[in-house]
Every structure is written in C-alpha cells, then in structure tokens.
C-alpha positions as CSV (number, residue, x, y, z in Angstrom):
1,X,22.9,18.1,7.8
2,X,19.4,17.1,9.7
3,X,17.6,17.3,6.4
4,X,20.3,15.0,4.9
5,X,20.4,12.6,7.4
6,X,16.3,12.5,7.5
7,X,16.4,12.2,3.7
8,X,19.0,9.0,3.9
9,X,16.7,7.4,6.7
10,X,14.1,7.5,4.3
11,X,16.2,5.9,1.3
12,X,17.0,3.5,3.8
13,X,13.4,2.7,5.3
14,X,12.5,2.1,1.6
15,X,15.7,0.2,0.8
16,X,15.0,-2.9,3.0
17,X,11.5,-2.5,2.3
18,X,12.3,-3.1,-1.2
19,X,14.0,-5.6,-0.2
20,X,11.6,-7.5,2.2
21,X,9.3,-7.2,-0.9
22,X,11.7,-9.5,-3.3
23,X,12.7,-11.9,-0.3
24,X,9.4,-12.5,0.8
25,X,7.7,-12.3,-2.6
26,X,6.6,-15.8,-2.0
27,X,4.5,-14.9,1.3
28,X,3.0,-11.5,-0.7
29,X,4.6,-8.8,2.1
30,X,3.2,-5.4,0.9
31,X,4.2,-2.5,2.8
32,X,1.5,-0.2,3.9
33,X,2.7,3.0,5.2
34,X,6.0,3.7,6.9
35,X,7.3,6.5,9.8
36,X,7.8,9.1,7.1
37,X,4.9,9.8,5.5
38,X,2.5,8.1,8.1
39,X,4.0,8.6,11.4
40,X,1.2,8.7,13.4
41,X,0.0,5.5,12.3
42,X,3.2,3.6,13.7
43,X,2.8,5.5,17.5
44,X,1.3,3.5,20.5
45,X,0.9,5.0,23.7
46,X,1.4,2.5,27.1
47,X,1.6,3.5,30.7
48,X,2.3,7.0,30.0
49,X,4.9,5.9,27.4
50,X,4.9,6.1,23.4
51,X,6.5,3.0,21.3
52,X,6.5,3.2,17.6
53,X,8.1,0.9,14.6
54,X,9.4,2.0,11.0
55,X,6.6,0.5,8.8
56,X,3.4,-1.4,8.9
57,X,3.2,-4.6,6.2
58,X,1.0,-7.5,5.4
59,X,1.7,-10.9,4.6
60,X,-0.1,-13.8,3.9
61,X,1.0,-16.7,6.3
62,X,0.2,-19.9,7.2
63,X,-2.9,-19.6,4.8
64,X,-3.9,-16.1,6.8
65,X,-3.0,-12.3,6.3
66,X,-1.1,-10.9,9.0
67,X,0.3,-7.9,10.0
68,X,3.6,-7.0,10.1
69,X,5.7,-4.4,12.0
70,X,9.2,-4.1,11.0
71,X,12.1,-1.8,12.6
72,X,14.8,-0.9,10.4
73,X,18.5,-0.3,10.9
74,X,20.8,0.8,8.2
75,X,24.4,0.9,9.4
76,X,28.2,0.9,8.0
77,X,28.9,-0.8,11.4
78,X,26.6,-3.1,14.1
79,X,28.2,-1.7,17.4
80,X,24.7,-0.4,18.6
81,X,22.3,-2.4,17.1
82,X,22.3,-5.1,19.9
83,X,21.0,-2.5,22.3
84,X,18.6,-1.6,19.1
85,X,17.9,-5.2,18.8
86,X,16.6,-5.8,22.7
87,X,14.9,-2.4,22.8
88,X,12.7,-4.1,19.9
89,X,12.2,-7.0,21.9
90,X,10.7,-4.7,24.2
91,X,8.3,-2.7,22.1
92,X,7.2,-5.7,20.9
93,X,6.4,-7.1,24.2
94,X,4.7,-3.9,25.8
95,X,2.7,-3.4,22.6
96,X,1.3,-7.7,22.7
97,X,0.7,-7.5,26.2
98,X,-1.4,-4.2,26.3
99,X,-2.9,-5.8,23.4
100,X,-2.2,-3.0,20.7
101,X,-1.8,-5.3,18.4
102,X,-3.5,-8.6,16.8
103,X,-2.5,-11.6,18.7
104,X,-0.9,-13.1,15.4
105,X,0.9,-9.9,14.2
106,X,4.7,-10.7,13.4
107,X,7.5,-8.3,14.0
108,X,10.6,-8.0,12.1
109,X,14.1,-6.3,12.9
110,X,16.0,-6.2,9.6
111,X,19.6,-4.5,9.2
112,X,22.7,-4.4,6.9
113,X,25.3,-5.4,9.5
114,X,25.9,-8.5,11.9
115,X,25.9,-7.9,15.2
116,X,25.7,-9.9,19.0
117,X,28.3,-11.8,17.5
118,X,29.3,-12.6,20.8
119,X,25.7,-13.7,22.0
120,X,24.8,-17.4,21.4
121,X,21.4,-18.2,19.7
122,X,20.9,-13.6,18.9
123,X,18.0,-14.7,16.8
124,X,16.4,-17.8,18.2
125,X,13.2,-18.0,20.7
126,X,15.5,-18.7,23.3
127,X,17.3,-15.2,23.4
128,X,13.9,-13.7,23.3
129,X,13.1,-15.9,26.5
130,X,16.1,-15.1,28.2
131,X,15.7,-11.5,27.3
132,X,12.3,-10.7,28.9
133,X,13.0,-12.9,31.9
134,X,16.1,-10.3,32.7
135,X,13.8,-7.7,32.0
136,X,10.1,-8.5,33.9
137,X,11.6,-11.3,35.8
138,X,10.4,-14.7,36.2
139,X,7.5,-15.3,35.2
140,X,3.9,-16.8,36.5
141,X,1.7,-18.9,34.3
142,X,0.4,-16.4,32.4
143,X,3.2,-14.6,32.0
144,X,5.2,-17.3,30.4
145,X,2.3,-17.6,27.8
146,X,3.3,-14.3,27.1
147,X,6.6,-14.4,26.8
148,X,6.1,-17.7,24.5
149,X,3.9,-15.7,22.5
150,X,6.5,-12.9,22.0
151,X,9.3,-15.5,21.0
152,X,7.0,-16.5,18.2
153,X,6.1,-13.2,17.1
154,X,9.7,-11.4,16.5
155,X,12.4,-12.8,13.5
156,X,15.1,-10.9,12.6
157,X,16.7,-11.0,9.0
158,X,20.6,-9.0,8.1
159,X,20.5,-8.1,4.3
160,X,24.5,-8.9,3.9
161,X,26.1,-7.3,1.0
162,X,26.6,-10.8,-0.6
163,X,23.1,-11.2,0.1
164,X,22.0,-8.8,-1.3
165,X,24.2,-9.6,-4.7
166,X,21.7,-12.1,-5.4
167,X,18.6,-9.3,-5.7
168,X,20.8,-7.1,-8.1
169,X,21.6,-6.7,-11.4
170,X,24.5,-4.6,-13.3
171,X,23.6,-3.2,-15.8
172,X,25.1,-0.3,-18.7
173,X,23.5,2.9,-19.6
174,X,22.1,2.8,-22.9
175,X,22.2,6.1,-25.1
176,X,18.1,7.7,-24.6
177,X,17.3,5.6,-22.0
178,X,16.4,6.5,-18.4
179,X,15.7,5.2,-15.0
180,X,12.4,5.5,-15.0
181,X,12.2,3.2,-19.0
182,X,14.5,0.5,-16.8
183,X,11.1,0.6,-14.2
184,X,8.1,0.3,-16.6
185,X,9.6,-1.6,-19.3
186,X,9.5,-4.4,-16.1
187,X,6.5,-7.1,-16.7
188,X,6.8,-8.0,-13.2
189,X,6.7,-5.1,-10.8
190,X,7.0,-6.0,-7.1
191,X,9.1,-2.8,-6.1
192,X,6.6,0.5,-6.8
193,X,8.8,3.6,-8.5
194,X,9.7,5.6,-5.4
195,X,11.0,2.4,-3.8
196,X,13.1,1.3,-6.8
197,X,14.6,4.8,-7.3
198,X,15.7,4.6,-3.2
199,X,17.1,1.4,-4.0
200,X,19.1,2.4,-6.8
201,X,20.6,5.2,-4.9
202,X,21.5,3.1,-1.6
203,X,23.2,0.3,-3.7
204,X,25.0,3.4,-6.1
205,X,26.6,5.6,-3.6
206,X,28.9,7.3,-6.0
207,X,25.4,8.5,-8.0
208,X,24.5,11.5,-7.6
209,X,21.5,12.0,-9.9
210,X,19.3,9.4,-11.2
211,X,18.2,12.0,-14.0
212,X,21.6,12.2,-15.4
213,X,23.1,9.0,-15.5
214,X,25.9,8.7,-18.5
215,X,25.3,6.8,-21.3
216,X,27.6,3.2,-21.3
217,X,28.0,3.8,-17.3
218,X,27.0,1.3,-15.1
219,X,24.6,1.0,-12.6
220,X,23.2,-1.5,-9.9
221,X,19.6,-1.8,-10.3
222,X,17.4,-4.4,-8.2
223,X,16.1,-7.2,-9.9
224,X,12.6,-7.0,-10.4
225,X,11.7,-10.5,-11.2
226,X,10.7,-11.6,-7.3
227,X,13.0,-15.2,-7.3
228,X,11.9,-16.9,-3.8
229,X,15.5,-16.9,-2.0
230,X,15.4,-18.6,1.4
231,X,16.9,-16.0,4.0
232,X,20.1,-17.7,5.4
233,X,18.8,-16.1,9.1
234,X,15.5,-17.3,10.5
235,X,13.3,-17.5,7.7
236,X,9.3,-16.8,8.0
C-alpha cells in the first residue's frame, strides 16, 4: 500500500507539473527536478528545522528567469489543504527571510480541489499579510518589508476538473497504434514522455495499462499544443 501510495504521489507531482507546463507555456515554466528523484535538492535546513517543496521550475518573468518552487496537493476532497495552504505560507517565509532563496523567487501552491471556502480573499496579498501577522506578530519596519515581499512571492492556482477540460483531448484507439506514437507524432512537445504518460493515467483512472490500451477505446490524452489559457485564480 506505501509503494502504491508513493507511486500515485508521483503521478500526481508530474500531473500538475504537466499541467503548469501548458498553462504557463506562455511565461516558458520548465520543471527542473522534483522531491522524487531529487529530494535533496528541495531540503532547507533553518533554526534546527528542515523545510522542503515538491519541485523546483524556471520561468521567464517580467523579462527575467526566475525560480520557482511549487507545493503540490492532489486531493478527491480540500478539507486539509487550508492547513496545507498556511503551512506553505510559512516555508515560504522562513526560507525568504533566512535568505535560502533568490529575493525574486516565486512560489506556487497548486491543487485539484477548492478549499478556504469560508476565508475571504484565500489567495490575495492580503490573506498572506493577515497570515504572518497571526503568526510572528506585528511587525517593525523591516519586518513588514518582509512580509510585503512574501505576499508578492506566493500565488496559488486549483486545476478544476472543468479546467482542466480545456488542456485535454478525447480521443479513440486506433488498430497498431500506441501511446507512445500519440507522443512523438506531436510537432509541438511541451510535456516530456514520462510526464505525458503520468498524465494520461491521472485523467484515465479506469486504465490500467498504457501498453495495452484496446483498439476503438477511448482515452483522455493532454493536449500538446501549449494554447495560452489565463488561469481563472491569480494568474502570474
């Protein structure tokens, strides 16, 4: 069950990666390593303490590249991920302020789920602000530069599944073909192979092997054609 479990956070690590790759296509994110098969990378150690996030990126920005740090939460339901959300508000706060990371990093929480539906403005500067006040208390002068500088840094996007209906295709199983022709017969390929096979599984539950897919079934495959789509949440 642990090795199942660890397999299906991986599926989904690479899932919204995918993902993150076709909705920000237009600012280049490229993922760089992830907790998986870099975990090391992704590790700081503050006050004694270790903080890590699920995968390193780069974008290009504002005319600059920056790195990105994203956490991601794959869930059927969000009744946890508020307490998820604020611990990454957190991480992201010890790591700027101990200055483990560049001053102009960015740091995104994706999920699947909406949550905080209760909490006014979950995914605005002003939450952020209202967070780390409860949490290191009012602050000084320099310590609301800080905090302003946090607010800026974090954005949070939910892949709903009507969202993500606009980054899929449906598609029938042809007699020869295979998952792998669907991949390299692409002329644009944003998504690398391991990534587009994760994908396929998360958004084919009922698959059970990619290798034997029957011919005229059909399948959900990600498009691979990188359409700019502005995210309906607070967009980079």
């Amino acid at each position: 069950m642990a090795e199942e479990q660890h397999e299906k956070g991986r599926q989904y690590l690479e899932y919204f990666n995918g993902l993150l790759t076709l909705t920000l296509a237009h600012l280049s994110y490229k993922k760089l390593y992830d907790a998986y098969k870099n975990p090391k990378r992704l590790i700081f150690k503050i006050n004694g303490k270790e903080f890590s996030f699920d995968t390193k990126a780069t974008i290009q920005y504002n005319g600059e590249q920056r790195d990105v740090w994203v956490e991601s939460k794959g869930y059927s339901q969000g009744g946890a991920l508020l307490d998820y959300y604020k611990d990454f508000i957190r991480r992201v706060y010890e790591t700027i302020v101990n200055g483990k990371t560049n001053e102009d990093d960015i740091f995104i929480f994706v999920t699947n789920v909406s949550f905080g539906t209760t909490k006014k403005n979950l995914f605005k500067r002003e939450f952020v602000l209202e967070f780390l006040i409860t949490q290191y208390g009012e602050p000084d002068f320099e310590k609301a530069i800080q905090f302003e500088k946090v607010s800026k840094a974090i954005f949070a996007i939910i892949f709903t599944d009507s969202y993500i209906d606009l980054f899929m295709d449906r598609i029938s199983f042809e007699k020869n073909e295979k998952i792998w022709d669907i991949w390299a017969n692409r002329n644009v390929k944003l998504l690398d192979w391991e990534t587009f096979c994760d994908m396929i599984r998360i958004m084919n539950p009922t698959l059970e092997n990619l290798d034997k897919v029957k011919i005229g079934e059909e399948i959900n495959i990600p498009k691979m054609n990188g359409e700019k789509i502005e995210d309906k949440n607070k967009s980079l």
